[in-house]
C-alpha atoms as one frame of an Amber mdcrd trajectory, in Angstrom:
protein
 100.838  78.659 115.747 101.132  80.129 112.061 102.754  83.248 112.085 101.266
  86.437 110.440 101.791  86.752 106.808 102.507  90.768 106.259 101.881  92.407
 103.088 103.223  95.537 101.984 100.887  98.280 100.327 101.132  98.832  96.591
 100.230 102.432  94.999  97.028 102.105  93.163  96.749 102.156  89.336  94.531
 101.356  86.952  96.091  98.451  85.688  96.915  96.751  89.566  93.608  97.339
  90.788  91.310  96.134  87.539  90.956  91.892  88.708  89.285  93.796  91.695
  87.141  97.111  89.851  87.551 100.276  88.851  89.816 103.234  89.480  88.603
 106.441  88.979  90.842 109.653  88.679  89.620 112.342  86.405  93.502 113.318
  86.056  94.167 110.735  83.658  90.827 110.091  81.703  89.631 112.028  78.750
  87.580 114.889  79.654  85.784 117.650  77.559  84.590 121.515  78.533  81.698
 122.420  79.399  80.224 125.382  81.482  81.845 127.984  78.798  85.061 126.001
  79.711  85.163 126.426  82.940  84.602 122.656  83.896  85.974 119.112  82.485
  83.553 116.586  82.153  84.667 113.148  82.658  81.951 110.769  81.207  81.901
 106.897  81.832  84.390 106.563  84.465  82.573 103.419  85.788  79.427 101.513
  85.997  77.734 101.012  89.123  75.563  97.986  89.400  73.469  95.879  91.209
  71.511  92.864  89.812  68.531  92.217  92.637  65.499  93.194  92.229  63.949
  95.584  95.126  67.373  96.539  95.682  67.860  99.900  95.588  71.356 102.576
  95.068  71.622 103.623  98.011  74.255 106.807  98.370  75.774 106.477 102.288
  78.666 108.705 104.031  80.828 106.726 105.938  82.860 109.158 108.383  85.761
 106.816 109.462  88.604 107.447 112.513  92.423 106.743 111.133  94.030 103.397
 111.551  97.737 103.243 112.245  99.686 100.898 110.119 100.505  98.265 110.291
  96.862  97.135 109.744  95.509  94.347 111.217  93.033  92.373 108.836  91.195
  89.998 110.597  87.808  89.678 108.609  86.683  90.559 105.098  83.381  91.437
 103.315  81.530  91.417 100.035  78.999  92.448  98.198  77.561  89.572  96.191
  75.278  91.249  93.901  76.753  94.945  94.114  79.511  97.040  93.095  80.220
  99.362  95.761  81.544 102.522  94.667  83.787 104.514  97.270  84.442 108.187
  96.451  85.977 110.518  99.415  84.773 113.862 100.005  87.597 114.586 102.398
  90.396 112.550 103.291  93.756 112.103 102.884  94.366 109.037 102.272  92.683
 105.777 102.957  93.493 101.912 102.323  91.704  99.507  99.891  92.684  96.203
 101.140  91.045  93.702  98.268  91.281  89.752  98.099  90.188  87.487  94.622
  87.217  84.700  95.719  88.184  81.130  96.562  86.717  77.904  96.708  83.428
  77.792  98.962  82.214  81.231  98.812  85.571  82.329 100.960  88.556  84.741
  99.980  91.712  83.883  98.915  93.798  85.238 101.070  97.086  84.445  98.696
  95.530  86.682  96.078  95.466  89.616  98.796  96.548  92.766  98.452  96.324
  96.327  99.681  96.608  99.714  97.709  97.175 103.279  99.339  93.803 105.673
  97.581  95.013 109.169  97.068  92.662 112.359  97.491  91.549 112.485  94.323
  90.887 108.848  93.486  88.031 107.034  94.018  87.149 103.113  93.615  84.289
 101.127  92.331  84.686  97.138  93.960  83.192  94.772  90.852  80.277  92.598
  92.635  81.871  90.139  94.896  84.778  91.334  95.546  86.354  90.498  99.233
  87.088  93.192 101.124  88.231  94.869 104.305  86.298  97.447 105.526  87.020
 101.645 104.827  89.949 102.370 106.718  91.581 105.447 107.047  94.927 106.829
 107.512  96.275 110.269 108.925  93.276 111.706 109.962  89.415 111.086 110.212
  87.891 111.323 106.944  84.369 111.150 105.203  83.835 108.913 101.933  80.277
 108.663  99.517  79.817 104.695  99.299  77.381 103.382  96.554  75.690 100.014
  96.250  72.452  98.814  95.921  71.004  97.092  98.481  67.805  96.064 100.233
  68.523  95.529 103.852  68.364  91.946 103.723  71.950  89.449 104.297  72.214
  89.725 100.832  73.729  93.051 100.885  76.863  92.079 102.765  78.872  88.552
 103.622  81.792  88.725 105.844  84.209  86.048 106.521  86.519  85.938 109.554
  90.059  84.722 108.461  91.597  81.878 110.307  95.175  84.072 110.535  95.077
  87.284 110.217  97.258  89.500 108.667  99.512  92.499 108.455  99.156  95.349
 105.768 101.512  97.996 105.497
């Protein structure tokens, strides 16, 4: 039997997370005043995408229970012709657990790794990404997700791993 492979969670930056997409976090981007200065505007902090055509941006809420740590990953998903942008409206903090693509249309699982998301910071995954779905830590917690889609199987892939394993 192969044992579990654990790996620890990382903080997120922009510079960790950018093989995988985009962090956003209007604390550390160039902003400018508007609303008689009253409000920062932070322009270009990403670029959501899709590249089908009938597919259309469609803006979800995912309301998600907390996990306890350590996590078990036992599947992953991505969006093949999507970004998917995740932006919380209230949480505390929540777990992007990210993997690079391998041979065969399957992750590699050696490339994995898993980043605590702050209130405050929000993601965009580049199109085919592999991914473990939202989870949550602390307490239940609401996030905006963004992709375009169509309904059809081409919105989502998910791949079962043959081990799972630990984050956190």
């Amino acid at each position: 039997m192969t044992a579990v492979r654990r790996v620890p969670l990382e903080a997120l930056t922009r510079e960790a997370f950018a093989p995988f997409g985009d962090l956003i976090a209007a604390d550390d981007a160039a902003g400018r005043p508007i609303n008689s200065g009253t409000t920062m505007r932070f322009d270009w902090t990403t670029l959501p995408q899709g590249d089908r055509p009938g597919a259309r941006p469609n803006l979800a809420v995912f309301r998600s229970r907390p996990q306890a740590l350590p996590l078990r990953v036992t599947l992953l998903e991505r969006h093949p012709h999507s970004t998917q942008l995740l932006v919380p409206i209230r949480v505390s903090r929540w777990v992007a657990v990210v993997a690079p693509d391998g041979p065969g249309d399957t992750p590699d699982t050696s490339g994995l790794r898993a980043f605590v998301v702050l209130a405050g910071q929000s993601v965009n995954l580049r199109k085919g990404v592999w991914h473990h779905p939202v989870t949550v830590l602390d307490e239940p917690a609401e996030l905006l997700m963004l992709a375009w889609e169509d309904g059809g199987a081409g919105d989502c892939e998910t791949r079962l791993l043959e081990v799972p394993i630990e984050v956190g």
